[in-house]
N, C-alpha and C positions, 0 to 999 in steps of 0.2 A: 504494500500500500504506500504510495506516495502522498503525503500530507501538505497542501499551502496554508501557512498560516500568513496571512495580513494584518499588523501588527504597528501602528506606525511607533509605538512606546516599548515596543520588546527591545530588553533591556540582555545583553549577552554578557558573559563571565567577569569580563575584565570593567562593568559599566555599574554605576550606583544603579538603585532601586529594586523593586521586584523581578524574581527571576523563575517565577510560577512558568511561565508559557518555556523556558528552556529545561527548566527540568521534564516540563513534559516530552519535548522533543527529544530530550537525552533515552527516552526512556520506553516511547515510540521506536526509536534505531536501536535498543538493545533488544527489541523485537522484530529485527530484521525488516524495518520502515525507516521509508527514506522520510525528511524532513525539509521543506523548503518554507525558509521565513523572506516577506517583503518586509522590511522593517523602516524604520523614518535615521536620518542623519543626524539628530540632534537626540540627545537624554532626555529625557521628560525630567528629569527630576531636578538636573543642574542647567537647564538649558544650551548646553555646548554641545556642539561638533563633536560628533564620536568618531576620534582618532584610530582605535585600532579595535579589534574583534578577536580576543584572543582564542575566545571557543571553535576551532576549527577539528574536525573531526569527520572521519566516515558517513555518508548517510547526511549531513547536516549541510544547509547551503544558505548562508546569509546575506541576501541580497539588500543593498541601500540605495534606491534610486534618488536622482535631483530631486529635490523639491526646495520651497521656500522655508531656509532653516534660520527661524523665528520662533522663541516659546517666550512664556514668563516677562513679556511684553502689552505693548493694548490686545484687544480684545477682536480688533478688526486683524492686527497682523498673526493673530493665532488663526484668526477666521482663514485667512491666506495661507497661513502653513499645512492646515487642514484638508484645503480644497486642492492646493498643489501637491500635495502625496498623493489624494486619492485618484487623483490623473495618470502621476508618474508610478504610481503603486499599479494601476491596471496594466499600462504599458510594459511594465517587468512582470508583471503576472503573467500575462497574455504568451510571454516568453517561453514561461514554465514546460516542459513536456511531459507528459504522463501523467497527469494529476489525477487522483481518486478520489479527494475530496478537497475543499475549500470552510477554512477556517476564518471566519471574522469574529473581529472582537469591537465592544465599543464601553468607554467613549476614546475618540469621536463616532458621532454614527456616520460620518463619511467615508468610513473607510469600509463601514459594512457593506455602501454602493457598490465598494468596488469589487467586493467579494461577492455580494449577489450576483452582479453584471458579471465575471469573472467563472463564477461557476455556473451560471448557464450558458456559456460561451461555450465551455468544455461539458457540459454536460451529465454534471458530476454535483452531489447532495453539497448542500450551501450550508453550513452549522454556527451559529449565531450567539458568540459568548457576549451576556451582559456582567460587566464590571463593575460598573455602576447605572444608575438610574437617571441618563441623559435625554430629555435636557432638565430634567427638574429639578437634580442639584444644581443646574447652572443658573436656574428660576429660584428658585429657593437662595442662592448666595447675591444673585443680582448680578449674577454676569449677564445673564441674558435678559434683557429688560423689555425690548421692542415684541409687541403683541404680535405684530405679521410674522415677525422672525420665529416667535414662541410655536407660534401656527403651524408654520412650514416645517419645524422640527418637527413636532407632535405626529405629523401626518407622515414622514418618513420615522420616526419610530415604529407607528403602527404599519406602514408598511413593511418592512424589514422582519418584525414581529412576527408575522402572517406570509411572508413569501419564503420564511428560513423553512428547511426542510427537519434541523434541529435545533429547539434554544437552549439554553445552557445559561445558569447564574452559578456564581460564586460565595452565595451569600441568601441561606431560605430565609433571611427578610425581604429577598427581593419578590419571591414568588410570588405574592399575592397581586402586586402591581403588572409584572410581567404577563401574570393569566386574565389580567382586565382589559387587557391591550391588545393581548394573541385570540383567548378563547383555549388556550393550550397550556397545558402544565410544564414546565422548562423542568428539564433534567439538574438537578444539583450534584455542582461538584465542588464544591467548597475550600477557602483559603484554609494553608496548612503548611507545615514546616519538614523539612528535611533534618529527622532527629541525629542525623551523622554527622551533618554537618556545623548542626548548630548540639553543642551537647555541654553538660557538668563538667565535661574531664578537661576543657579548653580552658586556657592559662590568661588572664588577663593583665600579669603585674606586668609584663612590660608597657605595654596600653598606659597603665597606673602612673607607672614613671615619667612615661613622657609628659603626662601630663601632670605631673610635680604633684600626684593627689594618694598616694600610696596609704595612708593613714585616715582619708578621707569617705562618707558614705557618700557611696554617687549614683544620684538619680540620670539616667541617661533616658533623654528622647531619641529615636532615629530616625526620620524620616522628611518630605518634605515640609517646607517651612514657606507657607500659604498662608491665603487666606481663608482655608476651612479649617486650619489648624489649631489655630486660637492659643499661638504659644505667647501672646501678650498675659494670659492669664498662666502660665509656667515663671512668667517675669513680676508677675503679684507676687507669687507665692515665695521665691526668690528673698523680692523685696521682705516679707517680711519675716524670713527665716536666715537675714544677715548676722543675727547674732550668735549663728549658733555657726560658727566658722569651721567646721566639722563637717558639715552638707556639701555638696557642691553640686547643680546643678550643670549637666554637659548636653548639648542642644548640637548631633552628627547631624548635616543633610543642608540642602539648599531647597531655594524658590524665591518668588519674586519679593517676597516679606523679610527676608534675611536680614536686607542690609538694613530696613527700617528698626529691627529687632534690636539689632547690634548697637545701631545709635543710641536706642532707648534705654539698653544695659547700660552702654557709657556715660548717658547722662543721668540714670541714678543711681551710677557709682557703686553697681552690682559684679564686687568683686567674687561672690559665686556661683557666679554664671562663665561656663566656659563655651564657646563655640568651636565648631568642627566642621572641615567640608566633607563632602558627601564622599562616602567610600564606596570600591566596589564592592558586591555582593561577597567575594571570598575572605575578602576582611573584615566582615561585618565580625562573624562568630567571635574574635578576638577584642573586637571591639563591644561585644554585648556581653561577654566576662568580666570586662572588667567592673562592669559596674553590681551598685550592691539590689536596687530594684530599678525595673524601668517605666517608662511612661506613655501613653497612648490619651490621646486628646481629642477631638473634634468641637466645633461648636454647635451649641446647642439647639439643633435645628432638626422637627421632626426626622426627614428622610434619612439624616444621619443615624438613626436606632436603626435602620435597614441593613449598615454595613458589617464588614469582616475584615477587619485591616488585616493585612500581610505582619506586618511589625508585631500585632500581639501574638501572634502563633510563632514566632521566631525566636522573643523572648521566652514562651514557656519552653518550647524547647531546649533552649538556654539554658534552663533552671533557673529562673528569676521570675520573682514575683511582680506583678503584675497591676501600677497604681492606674487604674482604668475612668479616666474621664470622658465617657462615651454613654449613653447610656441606650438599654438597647440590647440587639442581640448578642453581640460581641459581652455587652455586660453577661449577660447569662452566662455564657462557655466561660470567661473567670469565674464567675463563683460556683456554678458548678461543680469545677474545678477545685474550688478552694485554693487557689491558685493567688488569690490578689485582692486587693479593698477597691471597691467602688468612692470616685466622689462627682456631686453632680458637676456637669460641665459646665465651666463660665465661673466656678467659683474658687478662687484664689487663697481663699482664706481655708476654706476647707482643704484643699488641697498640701497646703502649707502645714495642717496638722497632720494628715494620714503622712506626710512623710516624715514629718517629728514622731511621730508614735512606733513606725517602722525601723527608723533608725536608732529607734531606744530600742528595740527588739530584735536582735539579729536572730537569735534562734526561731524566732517568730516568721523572720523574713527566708529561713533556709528550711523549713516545714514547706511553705507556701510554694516555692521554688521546684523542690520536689514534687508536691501535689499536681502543679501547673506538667511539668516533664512527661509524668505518667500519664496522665491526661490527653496533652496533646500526640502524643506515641498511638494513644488506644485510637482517637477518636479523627484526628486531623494529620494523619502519616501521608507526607508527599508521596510517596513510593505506590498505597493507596491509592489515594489520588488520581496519581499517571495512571496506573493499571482498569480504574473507570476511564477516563479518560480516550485509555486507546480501543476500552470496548465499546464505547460510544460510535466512534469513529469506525471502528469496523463493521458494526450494527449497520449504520448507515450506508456505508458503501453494499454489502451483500441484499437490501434491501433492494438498492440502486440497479446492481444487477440481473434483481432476480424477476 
């Protein structure tokens, strides 16, 4: 089986962010399936020009066509970065030989066009992963404001919806929305961690060192640094846990909010706060050791209890407890878990205690750690995961043929 996944955020080895869609392809070719990704030139996460693609392997083929490489800029020039992949994305798709099935993902839903157009070109089952729920978080944060615009999305959602031959979410919050819009129930295949790679036995004191915090409890964020993020309320809580010089507050990952963020630290002389640029995916594990619990945020905006961040399942993995400002599904699978303390999002102050009370309690914080591990092993194992994944995908195709 030949797979095209179109992709313009797929994120390869050597690149910060999630790396969900390459573990699946790794994992697709060690079942003797070939894998071809269209993917975009620029990082979703740091907005730069990806220089090199170190995952090169058997079976794997990573193609990056021109487009206009613009992120984490206006709102018009993403619209532009968007519409120029899904051009130059078909154009190199179209190239492909042999394809048996066609993988789109969104958001953007632009590039699902191209994957529908794409695989009925060839002939071949169209499978339709939602990531998130676009465009209504873009409605919901106020990116997207203009009604005609809101219009013309809605109606290619619902198209896309209903012309995919498979849907697919990542997150059974999304379900319910997804089958209001299809009339079909999407297959779940949910965010999840690779326990081998992220594991207890990984060594963080070098991490520690560099950053002069070796005797320090550190709360580490990883991810991007937006405006769904809401790490001005990570910089509350900061604020008013400077007296206890023992915490340290470390913020790994970029986005268009960073540099505002950074100011804001400097100008209220938030010497425990440290920042980090974005790592790649293979240094994360080293980087999520060292600290003593981590943190997950969102603002506090219904659709956000929908989601599945990639970051909390990578943390339990880790063996680190889990300070979850989200609330929502993701809140369940922590406790659950017993994995991590809940606090509501948007609030600073609360926040600022559950990590004083954590950091009074290290045995407390290495229970939690472990609960979260075993947890995420049973219930949200990548390796799982891929192996749905490529039954989905064969499903489809033997359907296709038969």
């Amino acid at each position: 089986m030949h797979v095209l996944i179109i992709h313009q955020a797929f994120a390869s080895a050597d690149e910060a962010g999630g790396t969900r869609h390459l573990e699946f392809a790794r994992h697709l070719i060690d079942q003797g399936h070939r894998v071809t990704v269209i993917a975009g030139g620029v990082n979703y996460l740091t907005g730069k020009a990806v220089e090199t693609v170190s995952d090169r392997q058997p079976g794997l083929t990573i193609v990056r066509p021109s487009s206009y490489q613009v992120l984490h800029r206006t709102f018009v020039r993403r619209a532009l970065s968007f519409l120029s992949f899904m051009c130059s994305a078909a154009i190199a798709a179209l190239r492909v030989v042999d394809v048996d099935v066609v993988v789109g993902t969104s958001p953007p839903l632009l590039q699902g066009v191209t994957a529908w157009v794409v695989a009925r070109l060839r002939r071949v089952p169209f499978v339709f992963e939602i990531r998130d729920l676009w465009p209504d978080f873009a409605v919901e944060l106020k990116v997207l404001e203009s009604r005609p615009l809101i219009a013309v999305c809605r109606r290619l959602e619902r198209f896309l919806y209903r012309r995919a031959d498979r849907l697919l979410v990542n997150s059974p919050g999304f379900i319910p929305h997804v089958r209001s819009v299809s009339g079909r129930t999407p297959a779940l295949i949910p965010n999840g961690a690779d326990g081998v790679q992220f594991s207890p036995a990984q060594t963080g004191a070098r991490v520690r060192a560099r950053w002069n915090a070796a005797d320090r409890f550190i709360v580490l964020y990883a991810g991007a640094h937006g405006t769904a993020n809401d790490l001005e309320t990570v910089l509350d809580a900061a604020s008013l846990l400077r007296g206890l010089p023992s915490i340290l507050f470390v913020l790994v990952g970029d986005g268009k909010e960073k540099a505002a963020l950074q100011t804001q630290a400097k100008a209220a002389g938030l010497d425990n706060v440290r920042f980090e640029a974005a790592q790649p995916k293979h240094l994360m594990p080293e980087i999520v050791a060292a600290a003593d619990v981590c943190l997950a945020t969102l603002r506090d905006i219904p659709l956000f209890r929908t989601t599945y961040p990639n970051k909390v399942f990578d943390y339990m993995a880790a063996g680190k407890p889990t300070v979850i400002a989200i609330d929502g599904v993701i809140r369940q699978v922590v406790e659950e878990a017993r994995g991590g303390v809940f606090v509501a999002p948007g609030d600073g102050r609360a926040l600022a205690e559950a990590v004083s009370r954590l950091a009074a309690d290290r045995d407390g914080c290495a229970r939690m750690g472990a609960n979260a591990r075993a947890f995420v092993l049973q219930r949200f194992n990548r390796k799982d995961q891929a192996e749905s994944f490529c039954a989905l995908l064969t499903e489809c195709t033997v359907e296709t043929a038969g």
